[in-house]
C-alpha positions as CSV (number, residue, x, y, z in Angstrom):
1,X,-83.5,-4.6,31.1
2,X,-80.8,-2.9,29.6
3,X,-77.3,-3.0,30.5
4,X,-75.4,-0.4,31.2
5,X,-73.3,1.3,28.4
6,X,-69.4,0.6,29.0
7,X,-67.9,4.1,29.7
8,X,-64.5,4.4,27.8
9,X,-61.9,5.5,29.4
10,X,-60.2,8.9,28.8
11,X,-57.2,8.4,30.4
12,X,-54.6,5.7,28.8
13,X,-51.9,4.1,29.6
14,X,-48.7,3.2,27.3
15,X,-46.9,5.2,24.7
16,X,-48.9,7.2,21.9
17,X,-47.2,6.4,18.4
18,X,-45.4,9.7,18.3
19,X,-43.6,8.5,21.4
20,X,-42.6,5.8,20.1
21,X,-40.8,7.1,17.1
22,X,-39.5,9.8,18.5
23,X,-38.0,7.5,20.5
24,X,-36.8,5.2,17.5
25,X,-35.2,8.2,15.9
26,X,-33.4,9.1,19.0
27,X,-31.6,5.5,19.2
28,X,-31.3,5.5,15.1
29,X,-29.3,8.6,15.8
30,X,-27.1,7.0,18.9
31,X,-26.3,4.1,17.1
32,X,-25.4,6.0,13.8
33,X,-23.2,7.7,15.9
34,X,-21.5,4.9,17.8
35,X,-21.0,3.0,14.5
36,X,-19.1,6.7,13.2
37,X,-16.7,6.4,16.0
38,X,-16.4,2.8,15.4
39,X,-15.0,3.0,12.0
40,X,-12.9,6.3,13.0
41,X,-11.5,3.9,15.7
42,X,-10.7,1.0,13.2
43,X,-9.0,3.5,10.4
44,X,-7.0,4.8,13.5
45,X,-5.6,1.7,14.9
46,X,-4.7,0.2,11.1
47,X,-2.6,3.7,10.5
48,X,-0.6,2.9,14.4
49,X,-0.3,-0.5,13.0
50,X,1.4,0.4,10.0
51,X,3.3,3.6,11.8
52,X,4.8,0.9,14.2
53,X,6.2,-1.0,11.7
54,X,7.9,1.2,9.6
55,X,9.1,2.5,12.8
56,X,10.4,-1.0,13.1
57,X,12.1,-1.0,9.1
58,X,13.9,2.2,10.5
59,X,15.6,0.9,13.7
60,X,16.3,-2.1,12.0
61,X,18.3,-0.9,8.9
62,X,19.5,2.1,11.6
63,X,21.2,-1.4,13.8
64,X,22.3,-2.8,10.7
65,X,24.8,-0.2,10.2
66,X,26.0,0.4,13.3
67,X,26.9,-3.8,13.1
68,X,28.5,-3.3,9.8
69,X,32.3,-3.0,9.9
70,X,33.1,0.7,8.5
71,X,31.1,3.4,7.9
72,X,28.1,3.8,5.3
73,X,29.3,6.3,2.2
74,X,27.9,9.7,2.0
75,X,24.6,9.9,-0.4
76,X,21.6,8.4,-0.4
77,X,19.5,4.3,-1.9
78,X,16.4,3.4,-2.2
79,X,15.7,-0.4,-0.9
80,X,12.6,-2.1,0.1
81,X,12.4,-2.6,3.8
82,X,9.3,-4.9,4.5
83,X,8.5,-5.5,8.2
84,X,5.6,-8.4,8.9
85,X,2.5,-8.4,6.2
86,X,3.6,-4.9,5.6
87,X,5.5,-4.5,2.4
88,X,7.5,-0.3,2.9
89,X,10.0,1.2,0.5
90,X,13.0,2.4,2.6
91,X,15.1,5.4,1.2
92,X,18.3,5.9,3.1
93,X,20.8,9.6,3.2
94,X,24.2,9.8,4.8
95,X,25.2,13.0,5.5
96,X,29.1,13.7,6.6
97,X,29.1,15.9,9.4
98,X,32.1,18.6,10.1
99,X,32.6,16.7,13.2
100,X,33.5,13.4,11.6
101,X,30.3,12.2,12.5
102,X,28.1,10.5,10.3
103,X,24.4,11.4,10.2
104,X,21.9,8.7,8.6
105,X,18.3,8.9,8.2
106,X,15.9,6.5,7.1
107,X,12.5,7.7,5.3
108,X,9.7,4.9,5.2
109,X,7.5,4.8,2.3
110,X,4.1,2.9,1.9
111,X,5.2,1.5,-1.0
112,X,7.8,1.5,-4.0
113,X,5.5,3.9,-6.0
114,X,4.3,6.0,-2.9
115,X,5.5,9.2,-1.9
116,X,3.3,8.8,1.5
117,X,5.4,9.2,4.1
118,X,5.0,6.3,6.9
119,X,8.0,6.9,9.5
120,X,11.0,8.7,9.4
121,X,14.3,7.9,12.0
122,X,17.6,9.8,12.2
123,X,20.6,8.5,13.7
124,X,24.3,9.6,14.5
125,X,27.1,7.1,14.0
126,X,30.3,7.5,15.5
127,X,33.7,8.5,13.8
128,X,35.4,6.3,11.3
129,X,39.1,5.3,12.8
């Protein structure tokens, strides 16, 4: 007796191999995406970092003055204003105002040799008696 050839089946079950990459390429894509925004994200929060303090270098030379008995010449120096890890170049112009006022503000630098801007904070001080 013979036995009965198996039939095969037409209809499958599972994923063909097109499916299957086309799936892979589809979360390649995601996850090159996410890792994008990831980096953006990590360039961002280094540059508030640093913006935060020489934020910090301004107000704090800014309070120096006002504790300093007299008021701070007219013109402008150059001093280095670091502030945690962070190592900034402070530059520093009085202006006399007609009203007796003196107006100060205080450019932070990256560094000594950098013209990139960081911060920058203005302040009036009161009259000189």
């Amino acid at each position: 007796m013979h036995k009965p050839l198996p039939r095969h089946r037409t209809a499958q079950t599972g994923f063909t191999l097109i499916e299957v990459l086309v799936a892979l390429a589809i979360v390649g894509i995601a996850l090159a995406a996410v890792m994008r925004t990831m980096g953006v994200m990590t360039q961002n929060n280094g540059k508030l970092r640093d913006r935060s303090l020489a934020m910090m270098s301004a107000e704090n030379r800014l309070n120096e003055l006002d504790l300093e008995p007299g008021a701070p010449a007219p013109g402008g120096q150059r001093f280095a204003c670091p502030q945690g890890s962070a190592r900034f170049m402070c530059e520093q112009r009085v202006d006399l105002l007609k009203t007796g006022f003196r107006k100060v503000t205080v450019d932070v630098y990256e560094t000594d040799d950098s013209r990139r801007l960081v911060a920058t904070l203005s302040r009036v001080l009161g009259r000189v008696q």
